[in-house]
C-alpha positions as CSV (number, residue, x, y, z in Angstrom):
1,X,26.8,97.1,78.0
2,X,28.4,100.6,76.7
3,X,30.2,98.9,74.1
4,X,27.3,96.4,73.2
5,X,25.4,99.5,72.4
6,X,28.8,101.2,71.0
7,X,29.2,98.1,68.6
8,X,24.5,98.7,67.6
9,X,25.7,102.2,66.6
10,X,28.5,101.6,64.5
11,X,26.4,99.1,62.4
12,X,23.3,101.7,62.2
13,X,26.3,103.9,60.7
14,X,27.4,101.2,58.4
15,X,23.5,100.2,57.2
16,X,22.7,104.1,56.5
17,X,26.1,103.9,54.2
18,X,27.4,100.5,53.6
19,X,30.2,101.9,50.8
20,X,31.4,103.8,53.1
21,X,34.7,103.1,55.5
22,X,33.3,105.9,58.4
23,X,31.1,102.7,59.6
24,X,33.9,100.2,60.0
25,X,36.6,102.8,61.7
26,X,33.7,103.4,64.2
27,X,33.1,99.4,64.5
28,X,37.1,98.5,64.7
29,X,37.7,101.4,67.8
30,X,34.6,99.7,69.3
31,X,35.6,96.2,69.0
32,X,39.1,97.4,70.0
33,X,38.2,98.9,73.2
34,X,35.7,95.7,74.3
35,X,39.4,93.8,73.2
36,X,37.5,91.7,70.6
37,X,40.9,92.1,68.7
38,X,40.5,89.7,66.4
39,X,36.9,91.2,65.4
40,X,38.4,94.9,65.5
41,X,41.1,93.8,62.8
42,X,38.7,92.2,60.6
43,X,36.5,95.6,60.6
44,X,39.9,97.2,59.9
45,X,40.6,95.1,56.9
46,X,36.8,96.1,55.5
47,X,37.4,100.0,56.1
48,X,40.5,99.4,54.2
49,X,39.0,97.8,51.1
50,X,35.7,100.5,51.7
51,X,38.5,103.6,51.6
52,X,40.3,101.7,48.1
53,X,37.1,101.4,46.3
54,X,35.9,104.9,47.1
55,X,34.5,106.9,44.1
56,X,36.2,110.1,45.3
57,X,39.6,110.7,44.9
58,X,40.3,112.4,48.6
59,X,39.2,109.2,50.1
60,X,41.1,106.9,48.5
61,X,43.9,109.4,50.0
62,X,43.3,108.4,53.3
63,X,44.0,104.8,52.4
64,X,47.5,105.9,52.5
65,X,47.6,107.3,56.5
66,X,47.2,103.2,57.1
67,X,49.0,100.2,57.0
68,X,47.3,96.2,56.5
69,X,47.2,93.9,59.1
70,X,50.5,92.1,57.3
71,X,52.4,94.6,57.4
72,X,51.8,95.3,61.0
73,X,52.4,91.6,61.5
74,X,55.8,91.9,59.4
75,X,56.8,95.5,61.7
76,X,56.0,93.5,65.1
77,X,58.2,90.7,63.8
78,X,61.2,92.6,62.9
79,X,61.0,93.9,66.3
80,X,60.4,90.5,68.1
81,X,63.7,89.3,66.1
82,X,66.1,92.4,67.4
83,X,64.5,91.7,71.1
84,X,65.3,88.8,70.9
85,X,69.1,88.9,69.4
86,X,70.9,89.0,72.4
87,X,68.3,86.9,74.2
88,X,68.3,83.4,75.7
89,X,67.6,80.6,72.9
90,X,65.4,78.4,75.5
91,X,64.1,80.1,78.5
92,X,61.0,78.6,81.2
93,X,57.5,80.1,81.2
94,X,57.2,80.9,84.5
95,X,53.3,80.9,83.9
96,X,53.0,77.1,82.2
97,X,56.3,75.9,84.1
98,X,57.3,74.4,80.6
99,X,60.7,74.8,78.3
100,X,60.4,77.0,75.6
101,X,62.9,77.7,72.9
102,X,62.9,80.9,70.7
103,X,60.2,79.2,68.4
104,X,57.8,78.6,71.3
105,X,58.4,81.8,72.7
106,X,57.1,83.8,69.5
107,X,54.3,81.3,69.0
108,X,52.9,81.9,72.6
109,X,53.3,86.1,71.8
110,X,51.0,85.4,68.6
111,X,48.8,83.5,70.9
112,X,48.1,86.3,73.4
113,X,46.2,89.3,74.2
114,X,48.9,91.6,74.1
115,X,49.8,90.4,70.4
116,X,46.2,90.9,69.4
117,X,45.6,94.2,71.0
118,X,49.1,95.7,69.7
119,X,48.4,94.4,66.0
120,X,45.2,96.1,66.0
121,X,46.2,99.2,68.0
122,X,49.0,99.8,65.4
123,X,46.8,99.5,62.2
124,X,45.8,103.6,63.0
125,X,49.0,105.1,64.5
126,X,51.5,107.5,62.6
127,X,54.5,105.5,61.7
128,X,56.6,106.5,64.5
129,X,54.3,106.2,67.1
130,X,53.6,102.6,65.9
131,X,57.2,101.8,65.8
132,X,57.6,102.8,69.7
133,X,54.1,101.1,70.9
134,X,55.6,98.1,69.2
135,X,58.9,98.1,70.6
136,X,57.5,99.1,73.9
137,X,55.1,96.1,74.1
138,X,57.3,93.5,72.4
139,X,60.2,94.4,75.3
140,X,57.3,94.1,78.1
141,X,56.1,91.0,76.8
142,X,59.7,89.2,76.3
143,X,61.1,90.7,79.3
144,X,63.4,87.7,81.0
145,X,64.6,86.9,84.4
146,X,68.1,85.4,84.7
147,X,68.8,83.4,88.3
148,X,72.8,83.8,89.5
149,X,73.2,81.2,91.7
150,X,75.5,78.3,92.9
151,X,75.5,74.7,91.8
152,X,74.8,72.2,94.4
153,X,74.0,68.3,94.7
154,X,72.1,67.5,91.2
155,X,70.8,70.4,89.7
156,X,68.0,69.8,87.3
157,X,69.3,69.4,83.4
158,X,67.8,69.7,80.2
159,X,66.7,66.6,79.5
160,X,65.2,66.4,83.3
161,X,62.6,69.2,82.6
162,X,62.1,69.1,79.2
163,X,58.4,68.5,77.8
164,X,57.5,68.9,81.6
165,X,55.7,71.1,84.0
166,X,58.6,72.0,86.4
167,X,55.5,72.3,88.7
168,X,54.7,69.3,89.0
169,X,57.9,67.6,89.3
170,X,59.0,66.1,93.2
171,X,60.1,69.5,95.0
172,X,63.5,67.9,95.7
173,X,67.2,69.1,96.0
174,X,67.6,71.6,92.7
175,X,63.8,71.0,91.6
176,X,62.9,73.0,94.7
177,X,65.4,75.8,93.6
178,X,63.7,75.9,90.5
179,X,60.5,76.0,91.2
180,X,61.1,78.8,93.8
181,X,62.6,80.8,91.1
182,X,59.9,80.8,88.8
183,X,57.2,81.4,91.5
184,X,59.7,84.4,92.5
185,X,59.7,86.1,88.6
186,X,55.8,85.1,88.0
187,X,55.0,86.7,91.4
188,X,57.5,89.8,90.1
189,X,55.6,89.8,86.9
190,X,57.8,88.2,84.4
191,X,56.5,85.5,82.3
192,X,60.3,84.3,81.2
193,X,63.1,83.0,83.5
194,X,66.3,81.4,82.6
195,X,69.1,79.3,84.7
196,X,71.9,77.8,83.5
197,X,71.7,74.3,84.7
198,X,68.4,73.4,82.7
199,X,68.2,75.6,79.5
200,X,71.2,75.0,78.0
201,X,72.2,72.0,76.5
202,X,75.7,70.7,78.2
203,X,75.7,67.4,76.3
204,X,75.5,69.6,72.7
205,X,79.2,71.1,72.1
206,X,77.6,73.7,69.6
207,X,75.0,75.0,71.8
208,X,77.3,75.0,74.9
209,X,80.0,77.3,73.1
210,X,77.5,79.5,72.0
211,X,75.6,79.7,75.1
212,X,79.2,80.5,77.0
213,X,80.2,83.2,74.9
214,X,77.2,84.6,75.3
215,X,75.5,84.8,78.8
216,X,77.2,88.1,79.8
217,X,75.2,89.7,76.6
218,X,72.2,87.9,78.2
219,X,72.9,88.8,82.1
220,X,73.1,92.7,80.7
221,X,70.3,92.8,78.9
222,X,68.0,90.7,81.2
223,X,65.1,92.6,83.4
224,X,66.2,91.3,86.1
225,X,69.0,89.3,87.9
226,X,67.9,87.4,90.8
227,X,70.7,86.2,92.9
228,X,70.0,82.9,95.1
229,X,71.9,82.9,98.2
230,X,71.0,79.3,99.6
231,X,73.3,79.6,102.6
232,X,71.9,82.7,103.7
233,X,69.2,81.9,106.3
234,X,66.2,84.1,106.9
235,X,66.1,87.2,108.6
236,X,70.2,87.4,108.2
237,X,72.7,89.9,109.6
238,X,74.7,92.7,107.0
239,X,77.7,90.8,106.0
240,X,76.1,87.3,105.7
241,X,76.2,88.2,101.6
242,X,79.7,88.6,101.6
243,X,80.1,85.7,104.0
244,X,78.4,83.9,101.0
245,X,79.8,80.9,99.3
246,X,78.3,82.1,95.9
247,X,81.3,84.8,96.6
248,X,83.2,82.6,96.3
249,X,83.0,80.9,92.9
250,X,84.2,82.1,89.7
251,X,81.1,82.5,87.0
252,X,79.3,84.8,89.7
253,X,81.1,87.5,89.1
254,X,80.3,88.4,85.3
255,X,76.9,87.4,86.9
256,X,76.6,90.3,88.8
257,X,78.6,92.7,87.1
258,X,76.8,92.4,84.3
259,X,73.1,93.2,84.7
260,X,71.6,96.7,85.4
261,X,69.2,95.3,87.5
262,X,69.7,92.8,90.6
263,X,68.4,91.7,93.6
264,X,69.7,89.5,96.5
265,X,67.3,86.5,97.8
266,X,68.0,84.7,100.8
267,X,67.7,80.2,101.6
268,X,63.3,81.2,101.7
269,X,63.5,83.8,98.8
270,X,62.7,86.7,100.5
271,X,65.1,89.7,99.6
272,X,68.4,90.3,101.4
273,X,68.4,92.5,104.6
274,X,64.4,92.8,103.7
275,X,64.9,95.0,100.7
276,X,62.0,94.9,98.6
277,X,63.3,97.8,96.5
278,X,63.4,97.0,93.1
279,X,67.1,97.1,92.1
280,X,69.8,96.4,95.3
281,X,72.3,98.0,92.8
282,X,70.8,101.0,94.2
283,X,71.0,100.2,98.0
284,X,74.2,101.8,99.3
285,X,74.8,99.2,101.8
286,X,74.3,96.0,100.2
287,X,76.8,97.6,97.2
288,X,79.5,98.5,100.0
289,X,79.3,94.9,101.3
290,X,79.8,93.7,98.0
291,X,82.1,96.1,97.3
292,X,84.5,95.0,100.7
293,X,83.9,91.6,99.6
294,X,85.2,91.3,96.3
295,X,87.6,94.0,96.0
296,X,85.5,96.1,93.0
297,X,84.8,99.4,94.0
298,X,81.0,100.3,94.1
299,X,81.0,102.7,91.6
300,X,82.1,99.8,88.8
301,X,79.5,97.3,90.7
302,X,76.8,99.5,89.6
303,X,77.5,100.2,86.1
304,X,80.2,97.5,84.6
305,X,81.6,98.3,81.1
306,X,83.0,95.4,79.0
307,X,86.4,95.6,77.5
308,X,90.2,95.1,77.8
309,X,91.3,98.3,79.8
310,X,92.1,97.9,83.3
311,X,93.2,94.1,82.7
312,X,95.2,93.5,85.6
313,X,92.6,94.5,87.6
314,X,89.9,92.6,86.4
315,X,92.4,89.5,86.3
316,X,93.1,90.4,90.2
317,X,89.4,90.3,91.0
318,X,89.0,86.9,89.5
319,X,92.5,85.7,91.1
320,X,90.5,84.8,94.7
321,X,87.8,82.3,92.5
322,X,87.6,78.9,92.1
323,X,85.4,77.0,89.4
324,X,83.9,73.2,89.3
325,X,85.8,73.2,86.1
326,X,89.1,73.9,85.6
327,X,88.6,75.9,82.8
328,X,86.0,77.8,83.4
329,X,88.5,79.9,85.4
330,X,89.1,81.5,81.9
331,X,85.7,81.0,80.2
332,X,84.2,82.7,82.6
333,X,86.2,86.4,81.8
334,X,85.5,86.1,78.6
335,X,82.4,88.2,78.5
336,X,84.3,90.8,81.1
337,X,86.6,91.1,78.3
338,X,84.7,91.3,75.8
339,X,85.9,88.7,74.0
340,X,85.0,85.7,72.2
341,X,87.0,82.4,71.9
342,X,86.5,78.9,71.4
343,X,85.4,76.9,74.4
344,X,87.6,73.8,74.5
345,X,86.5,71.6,77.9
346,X,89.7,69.4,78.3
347,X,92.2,71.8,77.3
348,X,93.5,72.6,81.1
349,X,93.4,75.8,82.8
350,X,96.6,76.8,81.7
351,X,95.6,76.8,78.3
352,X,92.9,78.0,78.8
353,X,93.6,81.3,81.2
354,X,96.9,81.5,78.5
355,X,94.8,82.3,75.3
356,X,92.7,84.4,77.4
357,X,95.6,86.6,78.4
358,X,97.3,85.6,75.0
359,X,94.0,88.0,73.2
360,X,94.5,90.3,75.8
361,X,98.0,91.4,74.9
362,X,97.1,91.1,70.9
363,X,93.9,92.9,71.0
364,X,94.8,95.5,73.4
365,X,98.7,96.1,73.6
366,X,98.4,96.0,77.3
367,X,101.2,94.1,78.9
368,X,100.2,94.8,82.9
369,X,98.4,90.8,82.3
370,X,102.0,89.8,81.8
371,X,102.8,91.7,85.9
372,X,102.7,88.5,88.3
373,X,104.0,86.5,90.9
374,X,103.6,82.8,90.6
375,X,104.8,79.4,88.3
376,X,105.2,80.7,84.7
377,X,102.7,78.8,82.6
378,X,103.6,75.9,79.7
379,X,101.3,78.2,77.3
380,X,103.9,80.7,77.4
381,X,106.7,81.6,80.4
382,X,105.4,85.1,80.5
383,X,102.0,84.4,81.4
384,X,101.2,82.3,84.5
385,X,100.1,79.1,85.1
386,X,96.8,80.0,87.4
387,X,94.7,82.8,88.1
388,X,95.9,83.1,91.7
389,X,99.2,84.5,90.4
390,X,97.3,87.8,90.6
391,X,96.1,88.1,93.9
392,X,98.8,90.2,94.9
393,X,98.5,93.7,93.8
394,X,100.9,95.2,91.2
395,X,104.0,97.4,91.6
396,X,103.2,100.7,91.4
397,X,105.5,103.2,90.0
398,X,106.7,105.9,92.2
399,X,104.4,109.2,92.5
400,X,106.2,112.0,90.8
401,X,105.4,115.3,91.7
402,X,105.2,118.1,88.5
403,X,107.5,120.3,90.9
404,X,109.7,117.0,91.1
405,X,109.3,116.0,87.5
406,X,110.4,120.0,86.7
407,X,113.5,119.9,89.2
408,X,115.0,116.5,88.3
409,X,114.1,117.1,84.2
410,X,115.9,121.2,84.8
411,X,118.4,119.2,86.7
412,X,119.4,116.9,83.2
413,X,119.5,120.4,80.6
414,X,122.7,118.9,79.1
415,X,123.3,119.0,75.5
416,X,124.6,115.6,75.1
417,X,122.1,114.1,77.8
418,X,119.3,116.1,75.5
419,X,120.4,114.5,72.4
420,X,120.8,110.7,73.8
421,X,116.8,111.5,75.7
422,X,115.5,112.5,72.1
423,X,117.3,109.7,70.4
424,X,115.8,107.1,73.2
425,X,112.4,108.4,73.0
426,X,112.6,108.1,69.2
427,X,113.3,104.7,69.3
428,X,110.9,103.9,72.0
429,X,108.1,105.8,70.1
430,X,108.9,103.3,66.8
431,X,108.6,100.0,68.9
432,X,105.5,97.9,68.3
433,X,103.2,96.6,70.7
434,X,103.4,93.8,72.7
435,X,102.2,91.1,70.3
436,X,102.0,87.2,70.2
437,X,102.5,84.5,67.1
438,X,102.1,80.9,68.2
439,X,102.1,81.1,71.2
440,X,105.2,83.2,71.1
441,X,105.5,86.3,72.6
442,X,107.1,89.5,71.0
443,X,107.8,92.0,73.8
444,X,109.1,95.6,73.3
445,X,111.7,96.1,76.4
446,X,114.7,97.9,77.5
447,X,117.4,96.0,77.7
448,X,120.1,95.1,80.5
449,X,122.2,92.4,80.0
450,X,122.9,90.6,82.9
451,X,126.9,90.4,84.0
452,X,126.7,88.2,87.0
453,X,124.7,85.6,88.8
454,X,125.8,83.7,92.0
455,X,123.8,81.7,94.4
456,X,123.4,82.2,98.0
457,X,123.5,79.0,100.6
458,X,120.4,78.6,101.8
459,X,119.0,76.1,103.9
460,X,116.1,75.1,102.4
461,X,116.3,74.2,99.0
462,X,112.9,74.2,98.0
463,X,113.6,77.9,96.4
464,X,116.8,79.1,95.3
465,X,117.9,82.5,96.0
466,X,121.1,84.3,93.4
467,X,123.0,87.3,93.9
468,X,122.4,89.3,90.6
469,X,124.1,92.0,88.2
470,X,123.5,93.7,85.2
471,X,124.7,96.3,83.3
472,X,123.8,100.0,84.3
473,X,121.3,98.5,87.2
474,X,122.1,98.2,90.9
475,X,122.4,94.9,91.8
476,X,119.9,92.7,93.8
477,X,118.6,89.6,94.9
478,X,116.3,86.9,93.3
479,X,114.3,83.8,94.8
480,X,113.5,81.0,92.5
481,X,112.8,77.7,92.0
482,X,114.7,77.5,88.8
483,X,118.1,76.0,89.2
484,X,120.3,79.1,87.4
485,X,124.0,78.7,85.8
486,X,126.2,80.6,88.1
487,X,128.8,82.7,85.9
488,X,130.4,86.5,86.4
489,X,132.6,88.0,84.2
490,X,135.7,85.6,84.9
491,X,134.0,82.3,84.4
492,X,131.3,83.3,81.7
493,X,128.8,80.8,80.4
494,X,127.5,80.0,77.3
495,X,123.6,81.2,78.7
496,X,122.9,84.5,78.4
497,X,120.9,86.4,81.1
498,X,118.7,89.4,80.2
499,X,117.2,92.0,83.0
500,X,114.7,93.9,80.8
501,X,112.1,96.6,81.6
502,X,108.9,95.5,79.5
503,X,108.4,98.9,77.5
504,X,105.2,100.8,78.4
505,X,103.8,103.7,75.5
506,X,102.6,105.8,77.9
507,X,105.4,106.4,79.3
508,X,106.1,108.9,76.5
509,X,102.9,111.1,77.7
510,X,102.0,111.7,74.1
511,X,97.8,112.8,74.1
512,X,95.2,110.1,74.1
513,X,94.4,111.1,70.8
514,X,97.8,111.7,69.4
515,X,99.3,108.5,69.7
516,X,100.5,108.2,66.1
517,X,99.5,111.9,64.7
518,X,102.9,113.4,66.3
519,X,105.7,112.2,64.8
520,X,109.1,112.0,66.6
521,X,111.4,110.8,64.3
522,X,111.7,114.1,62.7
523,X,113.2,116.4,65.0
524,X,115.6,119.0,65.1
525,X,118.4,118.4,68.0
526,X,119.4,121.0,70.2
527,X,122.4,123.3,69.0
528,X,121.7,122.1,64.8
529,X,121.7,124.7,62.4
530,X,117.8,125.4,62.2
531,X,116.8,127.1,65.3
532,X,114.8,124.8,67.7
533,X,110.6,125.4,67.4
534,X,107.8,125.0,69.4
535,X,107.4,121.1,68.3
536,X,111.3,120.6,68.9
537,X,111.3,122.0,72.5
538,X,107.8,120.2,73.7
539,X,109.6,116.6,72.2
540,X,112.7,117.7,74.3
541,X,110.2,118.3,77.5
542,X,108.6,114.8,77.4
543,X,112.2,113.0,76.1
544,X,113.5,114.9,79.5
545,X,110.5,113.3,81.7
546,X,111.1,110.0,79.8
547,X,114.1,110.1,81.5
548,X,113.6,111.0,84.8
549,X,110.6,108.2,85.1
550,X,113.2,105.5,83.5
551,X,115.1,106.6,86.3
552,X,112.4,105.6,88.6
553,X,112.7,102.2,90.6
554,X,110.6,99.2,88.0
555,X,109.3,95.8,87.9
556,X,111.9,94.1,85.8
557,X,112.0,90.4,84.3
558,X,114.3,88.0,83.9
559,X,115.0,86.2,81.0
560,X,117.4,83.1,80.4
561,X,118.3,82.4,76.5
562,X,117.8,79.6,75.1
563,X,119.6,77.7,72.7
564,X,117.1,78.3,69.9
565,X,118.0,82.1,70.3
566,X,114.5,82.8,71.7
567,X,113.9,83.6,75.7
568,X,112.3,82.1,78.4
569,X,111.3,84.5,82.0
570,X,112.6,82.6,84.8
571,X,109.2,82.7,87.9
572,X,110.4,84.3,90.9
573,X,108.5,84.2,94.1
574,X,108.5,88.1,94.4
575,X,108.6,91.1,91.9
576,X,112.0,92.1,90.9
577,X,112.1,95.6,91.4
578,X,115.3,97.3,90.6
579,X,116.4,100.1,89.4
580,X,119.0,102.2,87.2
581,X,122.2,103.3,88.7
582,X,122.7,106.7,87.3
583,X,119.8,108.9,85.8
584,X,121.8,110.9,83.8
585,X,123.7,107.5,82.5
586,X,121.1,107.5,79.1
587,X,123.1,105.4,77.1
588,X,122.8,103.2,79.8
589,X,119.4,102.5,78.9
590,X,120.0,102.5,74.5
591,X,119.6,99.1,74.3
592,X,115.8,98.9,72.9
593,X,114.4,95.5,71.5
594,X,111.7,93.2,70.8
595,X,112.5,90.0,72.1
596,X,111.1,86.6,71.3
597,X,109.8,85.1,74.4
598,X,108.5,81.5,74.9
């Protein structure tokens, strides 16, 4: 009634003055605030064209503080497209129960309330107020659900919901699952959900490689994750989540890693441990039973970051997983990694997990994916042939104390020793990164040619275990299933054996930021003409500690030639940890090269 009689005032205003725009600014905040939006723009339009046919100068002024209808329109639409960009292409209105793609999507917005009301509240705000109301509403209004959950029976596809209310279908097997879920974000207040089984397309290649490379983008930056557990009854015990068969498969865990917002549902859809918190990120028990469960401390459970560092241990929490598909073993890291490669169903998991690792090692340089225990892999003999080759943790290099690292590096303050450090640092500090071409694999290592191998009798023949020795190294023992060439120095062969220690840049401690701003390839050795500076004598520190970690026991590999030239790493069932006979024996460890590895 307040705004009937609002609305009666405004056109008294406008009847006293009708070339006047006071009358319709009055009629579009009255029509605004009754939400007769559409009306309320339509006033705004005529106070526009009143304010740009004014006879006085300072009026038609004012014209400029506003902006048309259309170009509201055009504002809200930019904003809608960057919302939208790392968004879902076809995602379910929980409201209608019906598929939407992108297209659909926008053409509801336009339809609604919230459309009208923002495209006539914007027509009178300052430019950047408008431009946070928009991107405010636009976010609320597209706000979208994702469901992490595990595939079971026949779960509903495409073309089983499509042009359907999900509502309405026979509450059977995965229908049932789906219906729940978008009862469970309308309830929440979401009007879009998405699941993987029914809005993507699997029979359209395209669409599938796309959607793959993309869900972790779309897990981030979803409002919500809602995590089905369908084995977890009602009412259930802490530790029934990690207990969970949906712990055990491979695509839940960039589905969990990735969002900043997730909650746990049990078999009825009520929330884990009855939680009804917003976010069980937040809940310190439920993250410490994840956190015993999958091996990933809490601290990275809560807030994830993409990208290649840390490999080994992101390829060690994926190592326990299993997949429905082979080769989503790989596909499924790719979003961990933040990378993006073609998605080639039928091409094996070894090929796959191998040009996973294979972009690993180019991108990054990092060569702890290469640190395994396993069956080398046909994609290359220094990667391995499944995931589970990284369930065992990694060697770790002996601790070093600095009091230790001063005694031992005080202990080698020989000229000659000084001289041979600075020249093996130098030439460590030129070598490349660990790189691969086709497949092949060019890896910077320290070299120890192998003098002797001889097998032990064993039983059981299954493995094979050799007596081994190599130049400068102490000797040790391997286990194999390869079938090796015996030889020692009196019966040689025409094989060649290489022990090498894959070469690792930060072993030469230079700053973060200094990789390649310090040179070492200029420096002044001890007892030269030019008296030794600051830079000389902090390069003759780190050559020192070079040293005295080479000296260090380390994960070696074994390489057999081939007759090609290039190498092959023989698999053993262990690491091969050795170690250098004497420390102060540095031309012992001069032989630096890049080797060609298959």
């Amino acid at each position: 009634m307040l705004w009937d009689d609002a609305l009666l005032d405004a056109e008294k205003v406008i009847e006293l003055n009708p070339s006047s725009y006071i009358g319709y600014q009055l009629k579009h905040a009255v029509l605004h605030g009754a939400h007769r939006y559409d009306e309320a723009i339509e006033a705004f339009k005529s106070m526009l064209v009143k304010l740009e046919n004014a006879s006085h100068m300072q009026t038609q002024k004012l014209r400029q503080q506003y902006i048309n209808p259309s170009e509201a329109a055009v504002a809200i639409q930019e904003t809608i497209k960057a919302q939208l960009n790392d968004a879902p292409h076809r995602v379910l209105n929980t409201f209608t129960g019906r598929l939407c793609n992108r297209e659909l999507q926008i053409s509801a917005f336009r339809r609604s309330t919230e459309y009208k009301e923002l495209l006539s509240s914007s027509l009178l705000m300052h430019i950047d107020l408008r431009k946070e109301h928009i991107k405010d509403v636009v976010a609320t209004y597209f706000r979208c659900v994702t469901l992490s959950h595990r595939w079971e029976g026949k779960e509903p596809l495409l073309q089983d919901v499509k042009d359907k209310d999900i509502y309405e279908l026979k509450a059977v097997g995965g229908i049932t699952k789906l219906q729940s879920f978008c009862k469970t974000a309308r309830a929440a207040g979401y009007r879009w959900g998405w699941i993987d089984s029914c809005c993507i397309d699997q029979a359209n290649n395209v669409e599938l490689q796309k959607s793959l490379n993309s869900m972790f983008a779309w897990y981030r930056t979803s409002a919500l994750t809602m995590v089905y557990l369908s084995d977890v009854p009602p009412s259930s015990k802490p530790g029934a989540l990690a207990r969970s068969a949906w712990n055990t498969r491979g695509w839940t865990v960039p589905e969990f890693l990735a969002p900043n917002v997730i909650r746990f549902y049990q078999s009825d859809w009520t929330p884990y441990l009855d939680d009804h918190s917003p976010n069980h990120k937040q809940s310190v028990a439920i993250m410490r039973e994840l956190e015993d469960a999958t091996g990933i401390d809490a601290k990275t459970l809560v807030a994830f970051c993409p990208g290649m560092i840390n490999a080994r241990e992101k390829l060690q929490w994926a190592s326990t997983r299993f997949t429905t598909v082979e080769e989503d073993i790989a596909y499924s890291l790719f979003g961990i990694f933040g990378v993006q490669l073609p998605i080639l169903y039928g091409e094996k998991r070894r090929n796959a997990l191998g040009r996973l690792l294979q972009e690993i090692v180019a991108v990054s340089g990092d060569i702890t994916p290469l640190d395994w225990v396993g069956t080398s892999s046909e994609f290359n003999s220094c990667l391995p042939a499944d995931i589970t080759s990284y369930e065992a943790s990694p060697y770790m290099l002996p601790f070093i104390s600095e009091a230790e690292m001063q005694r031992s590096s005080l202990s080698l303050q020989d000229t000659a020793i000084v001289e041979l450090a600075l020249t093996l640092y130098s030439s460590l500090d030129r070598l490349r990164a660990a790189r691969f071409d086709h497949r092949r694999l060019h890896l910077p290592c320290i070299v120890f040619p192998v003098t002797e191998i001889r097998r032990r009798p064993m039983e059981q023949e299954t493995y094979f275990t050799y007596e081994v020795k190599a130049d400068g190294l102490h000797d040790l023992r391997i286990t194999t299933e390869e079938r090796l060439l015996q030889f020692s120095q009196g019966r040689p062969t025409r094989q060649s054996f290489l022990l090498v220690r894959p070469w690792d840049r930060r072993l030469l401690e230079l700053p973060s930021h200094a990789d390649d701003a310090v040179s070492v390839h200029y420096f002044t050795l001890p007892g030269s003409p030019k008296e030794q500076g600051p830079l000389d004598s902090e390069l003759s520190e780190r050559a020192m500690r070079l040293i005295v970690r080479l000296g260090q026991p380390f994960n070696a590999f074994l390489l057999g030639q081939q007759r090609s030239g290039e190498y092959k790493r023989i698999a053993c069932d262990r690491d091969i940890i050795t170690q250098v006979k004497e420390v102060d024996s540095v031309h012992g460890m001069m032989d630096v090269r890049t080797l060609e590895i298959l």
